[in-house]
C-alpha positions in Angstrom: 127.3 114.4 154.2 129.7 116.9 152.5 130.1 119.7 154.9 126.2 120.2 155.5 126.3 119.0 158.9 124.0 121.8 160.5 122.0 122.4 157.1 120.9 118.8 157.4 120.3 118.5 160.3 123.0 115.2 160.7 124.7 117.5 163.1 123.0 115.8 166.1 122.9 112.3 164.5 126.7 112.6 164.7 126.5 113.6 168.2 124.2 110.0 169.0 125.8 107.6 167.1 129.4 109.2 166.2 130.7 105.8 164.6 127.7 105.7 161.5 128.4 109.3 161.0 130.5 110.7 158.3 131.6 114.2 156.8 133.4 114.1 153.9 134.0 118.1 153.5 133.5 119.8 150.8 133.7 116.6 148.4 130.4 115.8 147.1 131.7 113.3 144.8 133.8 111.1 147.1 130.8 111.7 149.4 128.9 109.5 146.7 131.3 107.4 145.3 132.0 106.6 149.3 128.7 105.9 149.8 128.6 103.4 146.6 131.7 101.9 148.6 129.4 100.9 151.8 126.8 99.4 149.8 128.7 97.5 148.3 129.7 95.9 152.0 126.1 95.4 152.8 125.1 98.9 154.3 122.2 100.9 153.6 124.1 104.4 153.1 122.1 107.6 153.4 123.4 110.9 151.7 122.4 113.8 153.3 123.3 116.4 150.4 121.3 119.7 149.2 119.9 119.5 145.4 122.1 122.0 143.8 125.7 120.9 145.2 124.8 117.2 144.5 125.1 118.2 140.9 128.6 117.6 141.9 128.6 114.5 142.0 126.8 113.3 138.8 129.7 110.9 137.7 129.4 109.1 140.5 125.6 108.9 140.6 125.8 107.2 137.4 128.8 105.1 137.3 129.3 103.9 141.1 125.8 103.9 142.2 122.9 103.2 138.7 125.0 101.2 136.8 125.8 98.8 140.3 122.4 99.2 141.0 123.6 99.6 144.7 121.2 100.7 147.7 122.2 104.3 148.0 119.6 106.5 150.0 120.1 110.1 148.4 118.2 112.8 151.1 117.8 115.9 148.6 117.9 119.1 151.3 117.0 122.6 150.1 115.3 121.0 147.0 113.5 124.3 145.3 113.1 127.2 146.0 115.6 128.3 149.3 114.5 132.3 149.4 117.7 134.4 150.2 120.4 131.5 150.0 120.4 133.5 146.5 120.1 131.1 142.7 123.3 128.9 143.5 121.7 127.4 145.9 118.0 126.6 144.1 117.3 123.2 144.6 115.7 123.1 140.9 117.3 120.4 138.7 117.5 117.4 140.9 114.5 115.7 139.5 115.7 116.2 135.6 119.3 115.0 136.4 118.2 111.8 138.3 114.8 110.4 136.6 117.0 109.7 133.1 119.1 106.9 135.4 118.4 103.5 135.3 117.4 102.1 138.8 116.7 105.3 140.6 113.3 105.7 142.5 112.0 108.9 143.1 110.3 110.5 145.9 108.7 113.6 147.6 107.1 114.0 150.5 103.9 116.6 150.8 105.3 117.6 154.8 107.0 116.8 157.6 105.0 113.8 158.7 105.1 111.9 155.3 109.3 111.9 155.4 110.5 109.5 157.5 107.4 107.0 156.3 109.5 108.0 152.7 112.8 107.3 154.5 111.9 103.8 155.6 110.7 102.6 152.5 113.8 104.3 151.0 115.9 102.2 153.2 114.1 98.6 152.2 114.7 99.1 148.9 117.6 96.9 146.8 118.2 100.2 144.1 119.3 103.8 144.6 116.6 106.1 146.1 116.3 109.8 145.9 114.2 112.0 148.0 113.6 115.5 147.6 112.2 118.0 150.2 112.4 122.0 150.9 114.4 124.2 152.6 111.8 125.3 155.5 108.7 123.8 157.2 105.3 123.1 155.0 102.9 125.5 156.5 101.2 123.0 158.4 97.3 123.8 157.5 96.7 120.3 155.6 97.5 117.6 158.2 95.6 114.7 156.6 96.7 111.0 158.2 99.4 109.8 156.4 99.1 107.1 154.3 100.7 103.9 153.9 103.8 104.2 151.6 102.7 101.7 148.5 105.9 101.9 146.4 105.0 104.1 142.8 102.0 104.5 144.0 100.2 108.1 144.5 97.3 109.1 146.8 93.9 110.8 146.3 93.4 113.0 148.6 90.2 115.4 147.2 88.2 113.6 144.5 86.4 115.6 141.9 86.0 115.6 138.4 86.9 117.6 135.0 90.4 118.9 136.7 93.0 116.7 138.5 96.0 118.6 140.2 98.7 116.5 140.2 101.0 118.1 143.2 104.3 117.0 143.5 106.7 117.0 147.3 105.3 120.6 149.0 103.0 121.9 146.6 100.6 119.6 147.7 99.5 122.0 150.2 99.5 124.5 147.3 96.9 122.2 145.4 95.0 121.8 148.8 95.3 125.1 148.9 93.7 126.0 145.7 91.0 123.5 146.3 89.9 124.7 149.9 89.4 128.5 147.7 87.1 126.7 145.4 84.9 125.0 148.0 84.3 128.7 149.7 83.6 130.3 146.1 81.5 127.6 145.5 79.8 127.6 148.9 79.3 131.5 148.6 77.5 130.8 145.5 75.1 129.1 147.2 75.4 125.8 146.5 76.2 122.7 148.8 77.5 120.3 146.7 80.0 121.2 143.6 81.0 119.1 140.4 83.4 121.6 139.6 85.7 120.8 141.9 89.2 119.3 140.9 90.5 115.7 142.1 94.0 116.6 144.3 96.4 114.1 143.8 99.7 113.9 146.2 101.6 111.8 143.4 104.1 110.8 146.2 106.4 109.2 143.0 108.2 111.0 140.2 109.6 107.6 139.0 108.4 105.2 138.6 104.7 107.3 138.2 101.5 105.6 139.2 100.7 104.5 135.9 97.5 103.1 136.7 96.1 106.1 138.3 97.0 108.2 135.3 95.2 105.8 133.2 92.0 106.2 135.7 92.0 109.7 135.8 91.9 110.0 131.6 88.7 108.2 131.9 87.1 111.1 134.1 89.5 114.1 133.8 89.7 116.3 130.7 92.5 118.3 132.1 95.7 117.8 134.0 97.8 120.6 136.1 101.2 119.5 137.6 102.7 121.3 140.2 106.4 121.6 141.4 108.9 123.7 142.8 111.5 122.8 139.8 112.6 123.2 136.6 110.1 122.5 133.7 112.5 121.2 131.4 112.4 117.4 132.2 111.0 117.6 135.7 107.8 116.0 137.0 105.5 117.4 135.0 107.5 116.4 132.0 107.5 112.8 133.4 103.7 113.1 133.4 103.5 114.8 129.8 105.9 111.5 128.5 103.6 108.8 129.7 100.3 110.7 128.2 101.8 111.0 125.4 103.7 107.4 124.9 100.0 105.9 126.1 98.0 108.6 123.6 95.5 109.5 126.6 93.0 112.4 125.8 94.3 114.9 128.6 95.1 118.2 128.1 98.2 118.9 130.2 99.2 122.2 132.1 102.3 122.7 133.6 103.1 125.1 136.2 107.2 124.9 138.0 109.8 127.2 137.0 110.5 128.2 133.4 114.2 126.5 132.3 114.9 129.8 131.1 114.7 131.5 134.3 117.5 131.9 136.8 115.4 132.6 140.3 116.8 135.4 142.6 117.6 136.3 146.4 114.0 136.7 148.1 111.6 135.4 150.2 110.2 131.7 149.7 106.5 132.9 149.5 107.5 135.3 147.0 109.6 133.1 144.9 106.5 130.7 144.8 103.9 133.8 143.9 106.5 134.6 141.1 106.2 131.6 139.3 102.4 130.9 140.1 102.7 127.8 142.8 99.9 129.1 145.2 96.3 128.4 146.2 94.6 131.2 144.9 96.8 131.1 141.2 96.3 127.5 141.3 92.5 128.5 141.7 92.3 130.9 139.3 93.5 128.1 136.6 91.0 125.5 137.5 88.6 127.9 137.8 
């Protein structure tokens, strides 16, 4: 790490195993290029860094980790929004800056249980791996079993029909969310079984995408919403918006994330995610 010890949480790995623990200071980019270096000796490095201050090291990214095509592990802390850490902090870009590179695999995990499942698989992999997750606990209401870790590959979790919400990292619980709102609205309407309700998909993969679901879904979906706490401009939803469009699929695509135009201010996480629409009941309102 580079002087995130606490924020990390590698604090207390440091205290357990002292001599696989390393803090760099405030030097993201010997942090990285560092890393590279142990790779190249056979190691599995993991870089404990937040989104926004591994912008930092970008040069070294590229040139001493995609290009080698070396085993780097990058664990992307404080990835979105981080309330009143204030917008040098916000973890918003770290999707867009690391899909364009050759090698890299992207990940998110929807909570706390589905990370170290992600790190694992991070760690068998031959090519540089980047995982993002938020600043802050999920809020624990949607504690489906975790499944299986299939690499690109996303997971259904709510099938339905006509909308698919493809949730990216945390707003999967903002998608479960939105779809526990319909089945009361639609229970309170009297009914006991609803075709309106959307399919919720915890895509698990922002590169390489599960292809082949996206392919299913145009077959029984007229209408796609991503969701992610990042920017819009080439984030996850862009990803998906790239492979409709290279494949010509018939889906209508919404995007809902944070406006590239839009510098996000000191507040509270719930009201950073209100701001920009990422929760159940604006989510809800969409679909519906």
């Amino acid at each position: 790490t580079a002087a995130m010890p606490d924020g990390t949480g590698l604090a207390k790995f440091g205290k357990a195993f002292p001599d696989r623990y390393f803090d760099v200071g405030i030097a993201e980019a010997h942090a990285v290029c560092f890393a590279a270096g142990a790779a190249t000796s056979g190691l599995k490095p993991v870089c404990a860094i937040y989104s926004t201050f591994l912008q930092r090291a970008y040069d070294q990214i590229v040139h001493d980790v995609c290009v080698q095509n070396l085993p780097v592990v990058f664990c992307m802390d404080r990835a979105g929004f981080v309330g009143d850490d204030g917008p040098t902090h916000m973890g918003l870009y770290d999707i867009a800056y690391m899909r364009t590179l050759p090698n890299m695999i992207l990940m998110a995990p929807r909570n706390e249980d589905e990370l170290l499942p992600m790190l694992e698989h991070a760690l068998k992999q031959g090519s540089p791996v980047g995982i993002r997750y938020p600043r802050g606990s999920t809020s624990g209401k949607h504690r489906d079993p975790i499944a299986p870790i299939v690499h690109g590959r996303a997971e259904v979790l709510r099938r339905g029909s006509g909308v698919a919400l493809l949730a990216y990292g945390n707003t999967v619980d903002v998608a479960l969310d939105a779809y526990d709102i319909l089945c009361h609205n639609d229970t309170g309407n009297g009914s006991s079984h609803s075709e309106g309700l959307p399919t919720v998909v915890n895509m698990r993969f922002a590169k390489p995408l599960d292809e082949a679901l996206l392919m299913e879904l145009a077959t029984e979906h007229s209408h796609v919403l991503t969701l992610e706490e990042h920017s819009l401009a080439g984030g996850f939803g862009s990803a998906v918006v790239d492979f409709v469009s290279d494949h010509g699929l018939g889906l209508a695509i919404e995007r809902l994330g944070i406006p590239n135009n839009a510098l996000v201010q000191h507040d509270t996480q719930p009201k950073q995610r209100a701001l920009f629409g990422l929760t159940g009941e604006h989510v809800a309102a969409r679909v519906a």
